[in-house]
N, C-alpha and C positions, 0 to 999 in steps of 0.2 A: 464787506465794508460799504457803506453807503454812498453812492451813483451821483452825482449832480445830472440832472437830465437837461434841465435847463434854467437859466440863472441871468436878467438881465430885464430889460423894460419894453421889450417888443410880445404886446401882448398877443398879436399872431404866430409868433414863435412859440410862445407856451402854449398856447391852442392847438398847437398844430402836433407837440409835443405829447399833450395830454392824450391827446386824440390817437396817437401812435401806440402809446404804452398802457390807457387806461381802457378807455372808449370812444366811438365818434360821439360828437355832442356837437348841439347848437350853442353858439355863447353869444352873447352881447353884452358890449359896455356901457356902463351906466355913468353921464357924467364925465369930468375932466378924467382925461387920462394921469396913472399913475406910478408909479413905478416901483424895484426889487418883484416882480414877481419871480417863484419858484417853484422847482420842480425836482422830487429828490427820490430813488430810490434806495429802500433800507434793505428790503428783499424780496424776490418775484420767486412765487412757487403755488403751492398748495393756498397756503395765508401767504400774499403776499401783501408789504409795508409801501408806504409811500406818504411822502411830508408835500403837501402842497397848497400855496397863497400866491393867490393871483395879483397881487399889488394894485388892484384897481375895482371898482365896484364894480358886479357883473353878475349877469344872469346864466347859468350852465343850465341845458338840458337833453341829458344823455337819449330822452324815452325811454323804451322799452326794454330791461336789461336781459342780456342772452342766457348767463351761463356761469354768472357767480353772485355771490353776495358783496353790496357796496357796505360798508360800516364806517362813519362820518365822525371821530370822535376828535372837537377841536383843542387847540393846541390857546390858539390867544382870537380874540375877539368872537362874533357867534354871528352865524347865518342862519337864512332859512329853508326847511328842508320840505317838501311836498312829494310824497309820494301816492299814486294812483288819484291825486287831486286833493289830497285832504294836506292840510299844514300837519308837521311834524310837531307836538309841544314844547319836545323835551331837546335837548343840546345834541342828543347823542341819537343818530337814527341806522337804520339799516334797514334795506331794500333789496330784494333779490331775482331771482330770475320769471319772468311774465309783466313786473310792476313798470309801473313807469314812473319815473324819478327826473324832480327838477330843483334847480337850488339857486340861492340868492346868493351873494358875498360881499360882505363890504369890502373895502380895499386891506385893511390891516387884518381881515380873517386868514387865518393860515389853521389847515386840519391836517391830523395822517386820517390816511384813508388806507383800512383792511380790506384787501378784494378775497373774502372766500371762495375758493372754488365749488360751484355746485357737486363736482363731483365727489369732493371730500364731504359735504352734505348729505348727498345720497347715498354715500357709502354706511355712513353713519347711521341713516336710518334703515336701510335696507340690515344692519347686523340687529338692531332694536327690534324689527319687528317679525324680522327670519325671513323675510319678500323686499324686494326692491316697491316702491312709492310710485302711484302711477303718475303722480305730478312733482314738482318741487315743490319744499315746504316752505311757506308764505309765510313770517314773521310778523307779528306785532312791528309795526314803526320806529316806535317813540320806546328806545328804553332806559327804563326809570333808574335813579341813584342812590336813588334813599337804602332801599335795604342792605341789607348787610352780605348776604351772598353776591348780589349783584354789582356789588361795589367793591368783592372780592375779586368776580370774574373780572369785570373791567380793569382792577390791578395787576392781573395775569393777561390782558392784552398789554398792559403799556408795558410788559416783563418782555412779552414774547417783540415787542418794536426796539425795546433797548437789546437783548438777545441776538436779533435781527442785525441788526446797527454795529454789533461789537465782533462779528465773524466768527462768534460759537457756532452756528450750523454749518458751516462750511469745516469746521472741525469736528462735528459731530452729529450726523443726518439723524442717529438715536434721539438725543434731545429737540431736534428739532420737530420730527413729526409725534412726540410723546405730548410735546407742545400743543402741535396743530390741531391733536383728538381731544386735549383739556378743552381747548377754547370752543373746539367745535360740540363736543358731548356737553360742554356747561351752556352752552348757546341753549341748547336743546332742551335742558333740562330747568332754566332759569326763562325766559325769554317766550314767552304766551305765542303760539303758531297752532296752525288749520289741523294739527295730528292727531287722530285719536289714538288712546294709548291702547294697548294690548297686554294682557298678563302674560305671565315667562312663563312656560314650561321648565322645570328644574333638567340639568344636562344628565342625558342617561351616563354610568360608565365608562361603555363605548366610547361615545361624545366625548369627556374627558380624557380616554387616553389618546383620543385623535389629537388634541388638544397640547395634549405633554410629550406626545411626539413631533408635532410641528415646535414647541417653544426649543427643544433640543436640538433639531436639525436648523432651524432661523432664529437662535439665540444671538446670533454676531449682525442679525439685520436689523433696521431699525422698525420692528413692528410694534404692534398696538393692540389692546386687546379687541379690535374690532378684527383685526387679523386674524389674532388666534380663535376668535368666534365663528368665522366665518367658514376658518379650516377644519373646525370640528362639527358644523351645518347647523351649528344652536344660534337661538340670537346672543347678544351680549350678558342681560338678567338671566337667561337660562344657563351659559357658559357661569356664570358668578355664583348661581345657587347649588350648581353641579360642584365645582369646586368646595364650596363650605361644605354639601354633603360629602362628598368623600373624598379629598384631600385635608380639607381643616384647613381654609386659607381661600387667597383670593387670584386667578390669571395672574395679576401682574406680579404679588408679593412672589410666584412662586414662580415666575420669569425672571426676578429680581434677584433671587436666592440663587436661582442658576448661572446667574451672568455672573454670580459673587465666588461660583465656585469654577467658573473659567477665570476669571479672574487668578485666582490662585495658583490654581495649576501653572496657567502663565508666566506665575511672580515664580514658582518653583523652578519651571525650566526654565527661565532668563537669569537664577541664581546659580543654579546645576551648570549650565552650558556658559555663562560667563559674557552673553551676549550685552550690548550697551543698551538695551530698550529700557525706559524709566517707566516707575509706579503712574506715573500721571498719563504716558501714552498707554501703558494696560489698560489704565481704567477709563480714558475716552472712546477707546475701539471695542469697550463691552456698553460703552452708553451712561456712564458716570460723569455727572459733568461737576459733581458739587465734590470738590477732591475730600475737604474736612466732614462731610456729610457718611462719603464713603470709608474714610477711614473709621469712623465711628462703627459703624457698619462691620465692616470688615473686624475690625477688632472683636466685635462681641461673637463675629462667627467664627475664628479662629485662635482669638485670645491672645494675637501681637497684631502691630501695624506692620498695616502692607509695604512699610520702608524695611519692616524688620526682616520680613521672610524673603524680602528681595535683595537684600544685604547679605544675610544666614543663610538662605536657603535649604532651613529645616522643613521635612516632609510633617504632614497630617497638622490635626488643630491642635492646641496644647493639650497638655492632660488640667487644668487647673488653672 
C-alpha cells in the first residue's frame, strides 16, 4: 500500500526526503515559498512508483544518474525536463544511467516518477542479444504519445502504479515481475535507443528442452521468459522460434498451460483431502491474478470451473 514519505510545507524536509529515497540532487527555489509539497511511495523494487510535487517552484538537479532509469510521467501541471543539456519537448521523458538530468517545477507540478533498475535493463538486453551490453542503454529523451503502441505501453505503466498502489504484488511477486518484463521488453521495443539489433538464431532442441525443464522445476516462481532464456543459453527470439519450431507455441503460453495444470491438480487434492484452501489462493500462488480471466481459461482446459472441481473433486478433464 502506498508510503506517505513526506507530507507538509518544509521544503528542506522533502529535499532531504527525496534525497534519501530517490537520489542526491541540487534544489533551489524559485520565488515565494509554497506549500502541500509531497512525497509518496506506491513501490520500491525492480520498477519502483513514487507520486511526487514539490508545492513550490523549484529547480532539481540530480546530475549524473548511477544505476537506474528516471521516467517523469506527470500527473497535473507540466515541467521542464533537460537531459545531457538538451530540453526535453515532450511531457513524458526518461533518462538513465551516465546522463545527466535537470528539471524545472512549477509549484502545482505533481509527477509519479518510475525508477527502472539498470539491472532489470541489462538483463533484458543481455537475453535479446545472448551477451551481456558493454554499456547501458541510452534512450531517446522525449517519448512521443501519439501512436498507438506507445500510448498502449504508457497505459500499462499507469496499470503497473495503480497495481502498485493496490497491494497485488505483495500478493503475488508472479504478476508483479511478469509486469516489470512488459514495461521493461515494450521500453525496448517501442522507445528509439544506441542498440543495434541482432538476428535470433532459432533454439536448437536441446535448447528447448533445457527450457521445459527449468519452466517445470520454477513453475511456482515468478519468472519471465527472459529467465527461461537464459536457462536454456539462447537469447529470448531464439528461445521463441525454437518453441514454434517444435513445441507449436510460445515460452510463456506453454508456462502458462503448466501453471493451469498445477493449478488443477491442486483444486483435486484440496477437494480429495478436504483441506479449506480456496480457487482464488490456488490460483494466486500459480500466478493468476485475473480470477474471471482464469476461470475462462481454466474451463476450456478442463471443461468445468475451477469452483466446480474444487467443490466435486472429480479427476481428469471432462469427456465433452
Amino acid at each position: 500500500m502506498p508510503t506517505v514519505l513526506y507530507s507538509g510545507d518544509d521544503v528542506q524536509g522533502l529535499h532531504d526526503a527525496v534525497a534519501t529515497e530517490l537520489a542526491p540532487h541540487e534544489l533551489r527555489v524559485r520565488g515565494d515559498s509554497g506549500s502541500g509539497g509531497r512525497l509518496v511511495r506506491h513501490w520500491r523494487g525492480e520498477v519502483s512508483v513514487y507520486e511526487l510535487g514539490w508545492g513550490v517552484d523549484v529547480d532539481v538537479v540530480p546530475g549524473e544518474l548511477a544505476d537506474f532509469y528516471s521516467l517523469q510521467v506527470p500527473l497535473a501541471g507540466a515541467g521542464c525536463v533537460t537531459v545531457d543539456g538538451r530540453p526535453v519537448t515532450t511531457p513524458l521523458s526518461i533518462a538513465g544511467p551516465g546522463q545527466h538530468l535537470a528539471m524545472s517545477f512549477p509549484r502545482g507540478c505533481v509527477n509519479h516518477v518510475l525508477l527502472i533498475s539498470r539491472r532489470l535493463v541489462d538483463e533484458a538486453v543481455a537475453v535479446r542479444r545472448g551477451e551481456p551490453g558493454a554499456a547501458a542503454v541510452r534512450f531517446d529523451p522525449a517519448l512521443e504519445q501519439d501512436g498507438e503502441a506507445m500510448a498502449c505501453w504508457l497505459e500499462l505503466a499507469r496499470a503497473y502504479v495503480r497495481a502498485a498502489g493496490s497491494g497485488l504484488f505483495a500478493r503475488s511477486p508472479l504478476a508483479q515481475q511478469h509486469h516489470e518484463q512488459f514495461l521493461v521488453q515494450g521500453l525496448l521495443d517501442l522507445q528509439p535507443h544506441d542498440l543495434v539489433r541482432t538476428p535470433a538464431m532459432v533454439a536448437a532442441p536441446a535448447a528447448v528442452r533445457r527450457a521445459v525443464t527449468f519452466c517445470a522445476e520454477h513453475a511456482h516462481e515468478p519468472i519471465a521468459v527472459a529467465d527461461i532464456a537464459r536457462a536454456a543459453r539462447v537469447s529470448v527470439p531464439g528461445l521463441r522460434q525454437g518453441f514454434r519450431a517444435h513445441l507449436d507455441t510460445t515460452p510463456m503460453a506453454y508456462l502458462r498451460e503448466l501453471r493451469l495444470e498445477r493449478v488443477h491438480q491442486d483444486l483435486l487434492t484440496a477437494a480429495r483431502d478436504g483441506t479449506p484452501e480456496t480457487v482464488t489462493q490456488v490460483a494466486l500462488r500459480w500466478g493468476f491474478t485475473h480470477l474471471g480471466r482464469f476461470s475462462q481459461e481454466y474451463r476450456r482446459a478442463y471443461g468445468r470451473l475451477p469452483s466446480q472441481v474444487r467443490s466435486q473433486g472429480r479427476t481428469g478433464k471432462a469427456a465433452g
